[in-house]
N, C-alpha and C positions, 0 to 999 in steps of 0.2 A: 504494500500500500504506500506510496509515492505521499510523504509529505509535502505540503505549500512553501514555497520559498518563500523568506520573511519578504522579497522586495514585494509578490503578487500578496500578502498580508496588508502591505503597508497601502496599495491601491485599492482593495476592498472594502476597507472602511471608509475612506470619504465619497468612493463610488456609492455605497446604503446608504450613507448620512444626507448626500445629496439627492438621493433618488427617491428617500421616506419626505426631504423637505419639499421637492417638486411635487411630491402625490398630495401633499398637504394644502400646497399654495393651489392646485388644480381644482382639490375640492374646495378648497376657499370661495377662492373664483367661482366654481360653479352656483356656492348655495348664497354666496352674492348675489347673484344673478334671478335665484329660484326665491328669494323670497323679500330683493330688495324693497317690495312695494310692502313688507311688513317692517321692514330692518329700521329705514329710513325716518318713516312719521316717528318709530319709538325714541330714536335718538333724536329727534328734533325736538320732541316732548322732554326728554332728558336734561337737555343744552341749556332750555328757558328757563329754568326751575334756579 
């Protein structure tokens, strides 16, 4: 069974770290999009106060 060279170690963690934060900013972006017309009025009702 063929260990992982430390160099292909050392690119797979920021290759995840970058690819869990891009999945994250995509759903961001999406449920922006899917419920701005609720998002918006509450933080504007937030802001006045």
């Amino acid at each position: 069974m063929p260990t992982a060279d430390p160099s292909d170690r050392l690119r797979l963690r920021p290759m995840i770290i970058w690819s869990v934060f891009l999945g994250l900013l995509v759903l961001g972006i999406v449920l922006w999009f899917r419920f701005s017309d609720r998002i918006v009025p509450m933080l504007d009702s937030l802001t006045d106060r």
